[in-house]
C-alpha positions in Angstrom: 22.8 20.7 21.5 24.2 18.2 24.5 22.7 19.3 27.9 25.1 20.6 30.1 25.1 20.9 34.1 27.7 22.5 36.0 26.8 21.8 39.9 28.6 24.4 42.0 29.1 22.9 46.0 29.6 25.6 48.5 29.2 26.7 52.4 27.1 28.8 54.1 28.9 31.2 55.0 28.9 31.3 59.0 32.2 33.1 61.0 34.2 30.2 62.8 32.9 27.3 61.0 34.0 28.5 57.0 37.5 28.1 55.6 39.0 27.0 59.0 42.3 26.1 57.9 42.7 29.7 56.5 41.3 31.2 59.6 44.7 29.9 61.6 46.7 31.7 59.1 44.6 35.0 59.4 41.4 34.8 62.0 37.8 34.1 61.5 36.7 37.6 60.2 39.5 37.7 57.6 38.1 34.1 56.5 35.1 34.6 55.7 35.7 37.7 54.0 38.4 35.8 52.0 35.4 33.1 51.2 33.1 35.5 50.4 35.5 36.7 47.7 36.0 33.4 46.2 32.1 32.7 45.7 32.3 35.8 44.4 35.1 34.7 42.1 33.3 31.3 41.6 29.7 33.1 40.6 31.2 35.4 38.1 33.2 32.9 36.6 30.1 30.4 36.5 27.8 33.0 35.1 30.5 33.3 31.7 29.1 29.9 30.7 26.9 29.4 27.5 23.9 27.0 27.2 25.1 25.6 30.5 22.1 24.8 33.5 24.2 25.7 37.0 23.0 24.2 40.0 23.9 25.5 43.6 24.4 23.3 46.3 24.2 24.9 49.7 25.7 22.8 52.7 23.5 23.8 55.6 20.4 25.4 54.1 19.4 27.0 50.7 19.3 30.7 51.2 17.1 33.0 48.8 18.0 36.9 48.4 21.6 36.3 48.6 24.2 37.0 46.0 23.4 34.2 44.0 20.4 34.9 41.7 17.5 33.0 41.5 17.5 33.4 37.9 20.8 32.2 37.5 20.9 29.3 39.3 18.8 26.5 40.7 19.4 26.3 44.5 19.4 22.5 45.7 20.7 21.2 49.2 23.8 19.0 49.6 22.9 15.1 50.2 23.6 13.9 53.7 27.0 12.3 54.3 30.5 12.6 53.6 32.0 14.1 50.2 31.7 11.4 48.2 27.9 10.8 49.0 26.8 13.9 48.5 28.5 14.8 45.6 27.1 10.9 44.2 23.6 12.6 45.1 24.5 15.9 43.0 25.4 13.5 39.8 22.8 11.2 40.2 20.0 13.8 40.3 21.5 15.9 37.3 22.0 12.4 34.6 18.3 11.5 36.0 17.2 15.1 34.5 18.7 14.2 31.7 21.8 16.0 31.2 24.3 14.3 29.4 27.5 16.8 30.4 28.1 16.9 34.2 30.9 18.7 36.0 31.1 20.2 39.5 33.5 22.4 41.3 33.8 24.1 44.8 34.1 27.4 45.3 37.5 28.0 46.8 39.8 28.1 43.8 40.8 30.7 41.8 42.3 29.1 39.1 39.5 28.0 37.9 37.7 30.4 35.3 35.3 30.8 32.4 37.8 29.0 30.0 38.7 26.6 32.6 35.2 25.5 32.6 34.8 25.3 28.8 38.1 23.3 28.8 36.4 20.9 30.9 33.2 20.7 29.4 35.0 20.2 25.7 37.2 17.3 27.2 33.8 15.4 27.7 33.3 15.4 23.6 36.1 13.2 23.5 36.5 11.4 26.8 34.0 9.8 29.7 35.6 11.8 32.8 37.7 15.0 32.9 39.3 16.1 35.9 41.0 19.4 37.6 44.1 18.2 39.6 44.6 19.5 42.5 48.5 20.0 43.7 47.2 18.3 47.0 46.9 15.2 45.5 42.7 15.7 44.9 40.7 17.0 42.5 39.3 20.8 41.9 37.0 19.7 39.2 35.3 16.8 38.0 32.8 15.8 35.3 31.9 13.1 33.4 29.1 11.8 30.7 28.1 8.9 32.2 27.0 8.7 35.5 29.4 6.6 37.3 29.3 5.7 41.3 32.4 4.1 41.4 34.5 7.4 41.0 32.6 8.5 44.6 32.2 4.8 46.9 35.2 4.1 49.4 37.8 7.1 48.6 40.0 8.7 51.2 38.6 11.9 50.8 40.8 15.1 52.2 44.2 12.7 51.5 47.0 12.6 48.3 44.8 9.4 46.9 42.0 11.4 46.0 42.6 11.4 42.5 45.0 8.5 41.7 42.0 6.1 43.0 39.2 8.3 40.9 41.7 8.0 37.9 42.2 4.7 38.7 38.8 3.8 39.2 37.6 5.7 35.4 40.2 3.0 33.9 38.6 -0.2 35.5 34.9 1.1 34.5 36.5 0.9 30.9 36.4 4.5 31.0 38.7 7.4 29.1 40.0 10.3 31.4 41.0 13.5 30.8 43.3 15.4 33.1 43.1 19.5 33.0 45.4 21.7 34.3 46.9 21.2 37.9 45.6 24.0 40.3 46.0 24.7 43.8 42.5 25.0 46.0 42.6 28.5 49.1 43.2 26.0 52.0 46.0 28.6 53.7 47.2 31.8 53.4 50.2 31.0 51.4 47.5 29.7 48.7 45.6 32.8 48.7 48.7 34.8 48.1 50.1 32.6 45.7 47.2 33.5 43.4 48.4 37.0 44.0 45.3 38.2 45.2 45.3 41.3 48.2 43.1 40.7 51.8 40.2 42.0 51.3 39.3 45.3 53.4 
């Protein structure tokens, strides 16, 4: 059976500094209880995948006895640098394991599910990259089967080039893409609601 890795980025949770965007729609309490209902979201979702190895990335420090077993996932911290880098980091250490399926998400979208994940993980039978567009202009999801440093050097991360230059960048690797479902990422309040999900108590 091909190894699979599906790396999962998210932040510590810390009230002012998490989902600040949101937090000027609806205050930094409401936030972070918004975020902590995404990784909730996110976990359950990751924890529907088969024969899958998930990896948690922690932005500020690995935390033990939280919400996210032990069991279920190995707990790494995020590379130094921008996006790109540490997110180069994540792939680089999961091909040098030897996995030979590789896609990571955040943890702020709800569109992305169990079969969402499959999806992704099926596309990479057939092609080299598969990525989740997000209507922003970036990406909610990427993976790929060869590990390819190109797709993460000298990108405009946070911008509407996101993924026209990764798609763009697959191509000129000689390499096949496959583009999932556009989904939206919980940057605001009128994302949040557009899922039709309630504030939490």
């Amino acid at each position: 059976m091909t190894k699979s890795a599906l790396l999962l980025f998210i932040k510590n949770p810390i009230l002012g500094k998490t989902k600040t965007r949101l937090a000027g729609d609806v205050g930094n309490e409401m936030a972070l209880k918004m975020y902590h209902k995404l990784t909730d979201w996110t976990r359950e979702q990751a924890l529907g995948l088969t024969a899958t190895s998930r990896y948690l990335y922690y932005s500020n420090e690995v935390t033990t006895g939280d919400a996210w077993a032990e069991e279920d996932f190995h707990k790494r911290l995020q590379h130094p640098g921008d996006l790109g880098e540490r997110m180069l980091e994540g792939f680089r250490a999961a091909f040098e394991q030897g996995y030979e399926k590789v896609v990571i998400i955040g943890s702020d979208c709800p569109g992305i599910d169990t079969d969402y994940l499959n999806e992704a993980f099926a596309a990479l039978n057939e092609n080299d990259v598969v990525v989740g567009p997000a209507l922003d202009g970036g990406y909610t999801l990427l993976g790929m089967r060869k590990f390819t440093p190109s797709l993460f050097q000298d990108i405009a991360w946070s911008t509407a080039e996101v993924l026209p230059t990764t798609l763009a960048r697959a191509t000129a690797a000689g390499q096949t893409a496959h583009q999932l479902k556009p989904l939206s990422d919980v940057d605001y309040l009128a994302d949040w609601l557009g899922y039709g999900w309630a504030l939490p108590e």
